[in-house]
N, C-alpha and C positions, 0 to 999 in steps of 0.2 A: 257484588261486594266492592267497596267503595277502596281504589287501588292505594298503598301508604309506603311511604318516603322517609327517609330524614338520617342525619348527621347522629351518632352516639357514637362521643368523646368521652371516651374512656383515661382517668385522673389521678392520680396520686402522689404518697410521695415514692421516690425508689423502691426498687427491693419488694416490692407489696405480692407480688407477680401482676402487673398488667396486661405484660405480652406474653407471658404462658396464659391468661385469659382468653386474647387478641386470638390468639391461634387458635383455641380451642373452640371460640364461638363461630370463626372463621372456616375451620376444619382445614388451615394451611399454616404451615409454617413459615408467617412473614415477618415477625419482630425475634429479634434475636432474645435467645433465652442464657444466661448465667447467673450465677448465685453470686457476683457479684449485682453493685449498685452503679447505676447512672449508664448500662450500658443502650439503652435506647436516647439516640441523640436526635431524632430527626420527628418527623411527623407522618406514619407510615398507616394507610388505609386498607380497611381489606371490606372485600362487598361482598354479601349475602343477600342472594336473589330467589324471589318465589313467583308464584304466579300472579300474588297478590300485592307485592311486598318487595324494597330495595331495604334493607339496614346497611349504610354505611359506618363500618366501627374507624374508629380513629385511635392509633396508641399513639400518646404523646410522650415526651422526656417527663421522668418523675421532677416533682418541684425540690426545686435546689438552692441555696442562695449562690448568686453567681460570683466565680474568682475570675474568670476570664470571660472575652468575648465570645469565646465560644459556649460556655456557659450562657451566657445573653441571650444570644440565638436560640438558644434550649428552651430559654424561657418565654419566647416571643412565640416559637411553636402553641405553647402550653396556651398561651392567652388567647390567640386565632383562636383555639379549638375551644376556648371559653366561649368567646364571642358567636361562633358561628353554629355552635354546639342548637340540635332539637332537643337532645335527650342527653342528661350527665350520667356516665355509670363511673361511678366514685369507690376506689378499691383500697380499702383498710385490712389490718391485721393484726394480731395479739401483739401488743410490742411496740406497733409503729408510732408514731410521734407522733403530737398532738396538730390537728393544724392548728395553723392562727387564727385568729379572729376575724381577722380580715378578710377571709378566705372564706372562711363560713358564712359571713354577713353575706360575702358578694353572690351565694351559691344560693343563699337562702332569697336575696332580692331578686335573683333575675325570673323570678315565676315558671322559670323551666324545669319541669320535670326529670327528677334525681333519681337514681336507682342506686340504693347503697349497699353497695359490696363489703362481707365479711369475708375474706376470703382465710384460704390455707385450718379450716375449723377442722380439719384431721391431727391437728396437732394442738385440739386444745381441750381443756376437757368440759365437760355438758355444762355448770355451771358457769364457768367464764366464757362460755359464747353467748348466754343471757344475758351477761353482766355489759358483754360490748356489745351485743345487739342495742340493749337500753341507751347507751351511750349514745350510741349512734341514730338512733331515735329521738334523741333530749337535742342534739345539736342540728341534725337534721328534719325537723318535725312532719315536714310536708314528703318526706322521703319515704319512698318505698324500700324494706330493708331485708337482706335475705344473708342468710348463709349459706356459706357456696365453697365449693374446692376446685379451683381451677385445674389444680394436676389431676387429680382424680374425676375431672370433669361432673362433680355432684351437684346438684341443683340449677347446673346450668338451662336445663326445658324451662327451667320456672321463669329464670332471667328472660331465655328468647319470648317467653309468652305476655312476660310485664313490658319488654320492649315493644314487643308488638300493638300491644292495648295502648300504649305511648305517644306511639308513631305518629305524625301529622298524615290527613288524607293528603296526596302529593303525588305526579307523575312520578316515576323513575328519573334519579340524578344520573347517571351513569347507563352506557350500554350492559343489556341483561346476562351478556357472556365476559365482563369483566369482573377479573379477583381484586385488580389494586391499580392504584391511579401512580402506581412507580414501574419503571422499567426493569429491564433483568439486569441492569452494569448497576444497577443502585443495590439490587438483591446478594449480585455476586459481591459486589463490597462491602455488602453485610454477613456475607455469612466467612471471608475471610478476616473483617474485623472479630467476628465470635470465636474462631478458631486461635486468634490472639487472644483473647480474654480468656480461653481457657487451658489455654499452655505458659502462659507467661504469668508472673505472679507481681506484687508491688505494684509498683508506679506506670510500668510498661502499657500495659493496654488500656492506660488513661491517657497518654503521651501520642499515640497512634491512630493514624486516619488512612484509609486505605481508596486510592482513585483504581479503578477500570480504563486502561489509558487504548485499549482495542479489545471489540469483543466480534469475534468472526464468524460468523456461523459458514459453514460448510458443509457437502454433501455427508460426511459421515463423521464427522468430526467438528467441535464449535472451538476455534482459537482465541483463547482470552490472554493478555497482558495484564499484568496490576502492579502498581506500586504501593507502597509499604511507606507513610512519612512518617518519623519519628522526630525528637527533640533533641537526642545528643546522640553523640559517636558512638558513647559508651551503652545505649539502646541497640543502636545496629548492629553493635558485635552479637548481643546476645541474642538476638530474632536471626540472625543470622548463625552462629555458632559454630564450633568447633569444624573446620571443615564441611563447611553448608550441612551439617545433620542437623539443626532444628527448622532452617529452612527448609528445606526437606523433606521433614517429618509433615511442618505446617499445611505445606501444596498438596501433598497427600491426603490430608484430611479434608481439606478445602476443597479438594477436586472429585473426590467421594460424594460431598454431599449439595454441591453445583451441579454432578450428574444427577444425582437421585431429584432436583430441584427442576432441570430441562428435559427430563428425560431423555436425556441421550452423552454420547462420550464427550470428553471434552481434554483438549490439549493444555495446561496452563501454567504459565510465565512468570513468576515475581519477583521484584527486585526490590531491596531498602534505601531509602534516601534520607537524610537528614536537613529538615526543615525547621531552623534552631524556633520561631515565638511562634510557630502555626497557629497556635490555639488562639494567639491573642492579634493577631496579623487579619485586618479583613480581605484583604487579596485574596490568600488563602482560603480564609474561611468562604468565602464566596465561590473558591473553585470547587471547593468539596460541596458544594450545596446550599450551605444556609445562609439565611438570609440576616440583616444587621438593622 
C-alpha cells in the first residue's frame, strides 16, 4: 500500500473548539483549551503516525480582525497554513458567525480538499444540525461534511477515515516518533499562559505573554524559570496578589500539569514584569515567537 503524507490545517473562527479537536485527533494535549476566545495565538502541530500514514494536524489562531501587531502575527499563522495546507478541516458551530465571502471564495478556488466540521452537535438539537449541515454544504459544495463532538470525541473515526482517503501518496514529512514540531519551553509557556486564562477574568489574560527564560532538566528533578509579561502595574498586582497567594496558587497548578506533561517532578519559578505596548512592539513580539 501506497505510503500517504500531508499537512491538515485545521480553521476557524475562535471559540469553535479547534484545539479541543487538535488534541483529540492527536490523542495529546498540545493546544491550550478555554471557554474563552482567541486563546490559541501561535501555529502549533501535532503528528499522527501509522504504518502507512503521517497526518500532520496544524491548529491555527481563530480568524480575528486584527487591533494590534500581535493580532497580525495571528493572522499570518492562519494564512501559511492556507497556503501550505494538503487538506482543510474547517470547524463550525450553532451560533458562530458567518464567514466572509472572501474567505469562502478563496477555500472554494484553491481545489484542495475541505473536510467540514460541525462541531459541539451535543448541544443542538436533530433538526438544526440538518439545517447547518445544509448550510454548510450550499457554501462549501465540494466539501466533505460531518458532524462531529469534539469533547465527546463522536464521529471523530469518520473524520480520521475521510482524512485519510484525502491524504496525498507522499513520504513521511517528519521523523515517525515525533508528536510536534515545538519544543517543551514553548509547551511549558503554554500551559502557564492557560492557567492564566482560567484564573484571571477581564482583560488580563489578553494582556499577558509568558517566556521560559531557563528550563533544566536534572537527574530527578527538571528546573524551569518563567516570566509572566503584562501591560500595566495595576495587571501585576493582581497575578501577583495579596501576599504572592494568587501567584501561588497559579505555580501550583502550572506545576501539576507540566508534571503530568514530562513525566516527571519539576521545580518551578515565576516572576511578573511589566512590558507597557508588548502586544504592538515587534521586538517583543519577535522574542515571544512570532513572526511580523
Amino acid at each position: 500500500m501506497d505510503h500517504k503524507s500531508g499537512f491538515v490545517n485545521i480553521i476557524g473562527h475562535p471559540n469553535v473548539g479547534k484545539s479541543t479537536l487538535m488534541n483529540a485527533l492527536v490523542g495529546e494535549k498540545l493546544s491550550i483549551i478555554t471557554s474563552k476566545a482567541q486563546t490559541t495565538r501561535h501555529r502549533i502541530m501535532g503528528i499522527v503516525n501509522g504504518d502507512d500514514f503521517q497526518i500532520v494536524y496544524s491548529d491555527t489562531p481563530g480568524i480575528v480582525k486584527p487591533h494590534y501587531k500581535l493580532h497580525e502575527s495571528m493572522m499570518k499563522f492562519v494564512h501559511l497554513a492556507i497556503e501550505d495546507a494538503d487538506v482543510f478541516l474547517l470547524v463550525t458551530e450553532k451560533g458562530d458567525a458567518a464567514f466572509d465571502q472572501e474567505f469562502v471564495d478563496k477555500l472554494n478556488s484553491l481545489g484542495r480538499p475541505v473536510v467540514a466540521l460541525l462541531n459541539k452537535i451535543d448541544l443542538c438539537e436533530q433538526a438544526e444540525v440538518i439545517g447547518l449541515l445544509q448550510e454548510l454544504e450550499a457554501k462549501f459544495p465540494a466539501a466533505t461534511v460531518i458532524p462531529v463532538s469534539a469533547l465527546h470525541k463522536f464521529n471523530l473515526d469518520r473524520v480520521f477515515d475521510v482524512l485519510i482517503e484525502k491524504l496525498p501518496v507522499s513520504p513521511a514529512y517528519y521523523p515517525k516518533d515525533e508528536l510536534t514540531d515545538r519544543s517543551m519551553r514553548f509547551f511549558v509557556s503554554e500551559i502557564i499562559r492557560e492557567k492564566i486564562l482560567l484564573y484571571f477574568k477581564q482583560e488580563i489574560p489578553y494582556s499577558v505573554e509568558v517566556a521560559v527564560d531557563e528550563y533544566k532538566e536534572q537527574e530527578n528533578i527538571t528546573h524551569i524559570s518563567a516570566t509572566i509579561y503584562v501591560a500595566r502595574e495595576s495587571q501585576k498586582a493582581i497575578i501577583i496578589g495579596h501576599n504572592g497567594k494568587s501567584i501561588k496558587g497559579l505555580g501550583m497548578a502550572a506545576r501539576k500539569d507540566i508534571e503530568e506533561f514530562i513525566e516527571g517532578k519539576v521545580f518551578l519559578e515565576l516572576r511578573v514584569k511589566v512590558s507597557k505596548d508588548w502586544r504592538d512592539d515587534p521586538q517583543q513580539l519577535r522574542r515571544f515567537g512570532y513572526e511580523l
